[in-house]
N, C-alpha and C positions, 0 to 999 in steps of 0.2 A: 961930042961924038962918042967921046969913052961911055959917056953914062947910055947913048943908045944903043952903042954894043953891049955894052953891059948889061942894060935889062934887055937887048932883043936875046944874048946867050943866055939870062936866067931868066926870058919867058919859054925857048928853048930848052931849056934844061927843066925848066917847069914841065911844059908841054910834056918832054919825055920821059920825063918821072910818072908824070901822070897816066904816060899813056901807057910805061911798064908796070908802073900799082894798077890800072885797069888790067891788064892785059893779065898780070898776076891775080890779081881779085877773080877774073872769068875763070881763068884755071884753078883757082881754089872753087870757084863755084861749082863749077862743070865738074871738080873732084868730086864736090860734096853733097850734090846731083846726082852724079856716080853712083859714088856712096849709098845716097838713098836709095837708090835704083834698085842698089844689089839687095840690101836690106829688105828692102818694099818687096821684090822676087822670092828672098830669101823666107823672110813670112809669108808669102802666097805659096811658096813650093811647104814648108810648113805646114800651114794651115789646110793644104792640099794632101799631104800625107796622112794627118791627124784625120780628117774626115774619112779619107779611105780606110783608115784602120776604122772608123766610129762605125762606117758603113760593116766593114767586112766584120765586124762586132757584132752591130745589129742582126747583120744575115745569119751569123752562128746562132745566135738566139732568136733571133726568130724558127731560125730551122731546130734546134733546140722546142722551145716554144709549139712547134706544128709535130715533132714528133712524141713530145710529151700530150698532148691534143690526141694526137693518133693512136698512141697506144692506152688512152683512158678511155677512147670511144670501142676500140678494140676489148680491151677489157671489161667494159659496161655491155658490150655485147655476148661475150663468150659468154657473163654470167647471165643473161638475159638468155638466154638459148639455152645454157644451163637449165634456168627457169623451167623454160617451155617444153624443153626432153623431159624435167621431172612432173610436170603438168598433163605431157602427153599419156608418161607412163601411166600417173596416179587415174587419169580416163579410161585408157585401155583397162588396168584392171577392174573400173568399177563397171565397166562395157561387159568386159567377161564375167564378172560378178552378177551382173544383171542377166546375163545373156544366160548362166546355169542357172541361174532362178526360174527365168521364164522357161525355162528344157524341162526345170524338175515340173514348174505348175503345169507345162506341157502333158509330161507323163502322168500326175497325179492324176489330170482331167482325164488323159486319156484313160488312165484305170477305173476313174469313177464313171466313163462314160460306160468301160464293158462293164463293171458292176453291175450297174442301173441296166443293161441291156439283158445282162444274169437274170437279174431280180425280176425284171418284166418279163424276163421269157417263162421264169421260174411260176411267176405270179399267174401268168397265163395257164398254164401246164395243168398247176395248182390250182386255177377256177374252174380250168376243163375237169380235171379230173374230180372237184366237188360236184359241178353240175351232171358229171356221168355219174357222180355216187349217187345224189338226190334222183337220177331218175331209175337208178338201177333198185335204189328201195321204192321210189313210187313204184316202181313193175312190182316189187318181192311185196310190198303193201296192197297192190290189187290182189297179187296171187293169193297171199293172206286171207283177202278178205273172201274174194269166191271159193276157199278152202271153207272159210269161217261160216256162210252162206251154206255148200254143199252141207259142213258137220250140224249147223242148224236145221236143215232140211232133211236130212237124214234120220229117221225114227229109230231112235234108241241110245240116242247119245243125249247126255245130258251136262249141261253143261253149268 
């Protein structure tokens, strides 16, 4: 009966050994479980930090980025407009350049036109006054001639 007590106390003592190295084993587990736990958080809170910095990185550069963008399109425009005022000017001047040209051909026409109206009126005046001369000497050429006629007809003149 000794030896059944004996191994019923050292299956016993077995059994409770066992069941405190389990019992110990779980709570070393559950420690190291824990442990992971915190760890595994620990890199997620991490890994959660690092990306909002990476984001609020990105966002500075990107906004960086969009206002470098901005003020070159800003720029490529002022000089493009630039452009277009020196464009506009270089027009206008050759508008008004052109516009006194066509004033001066204006007036030059207009002077050749009273010229020629001078000249035609001049040229008239000047045919009238040929055609009154030719018939003022065809009269003095009749009167001539029945001068000429009476002095022939007249006895005693010789002529």
């Amino acid at each position: 009966m000794f030896d059944a007590w004996y191994l019923l106390i050292t299956v016993l003592i077995g059994i409770s050994i066992g069941i405190l190295l389990s019992l110990l084993y779980k709570r070393s587990l559950r420690s190291q479980q824990s442990a992971l736990k915190k760890e595994r958080e620990d890199i997620i809170a991490e890994a959660r930090k690092a990306a909002d910095v990476l984001k609020k990185e990105a966002a500075v550069e990107a906004k960086d980025l969009i206002y470098q963008a901005k003020s070159e399109a800003e720029k490529e425009l002022r000089e493009r407009r630039h452009e277009l005022n020196q464009l506009d000017r270089r027009l206008r001047q050759k508008e008004e350049a052109l516009e006194r040209r066509v004033s001066q051909a204006e007036k030059r026409e207009h002077e050749l036109n009273k010229r020629e109206k001078e000249y035609n009126s001049k040229e008239r005046s000047l045919q009238d006054k040929e055609n009154h001369t030719h018939q003022i000497i065809k009269e003095q050429m009749a009167v001539l001639e029945r001068v000429w006629d009476l002095a022939l007809k007249t006895p005693g003149t010789n002529f």
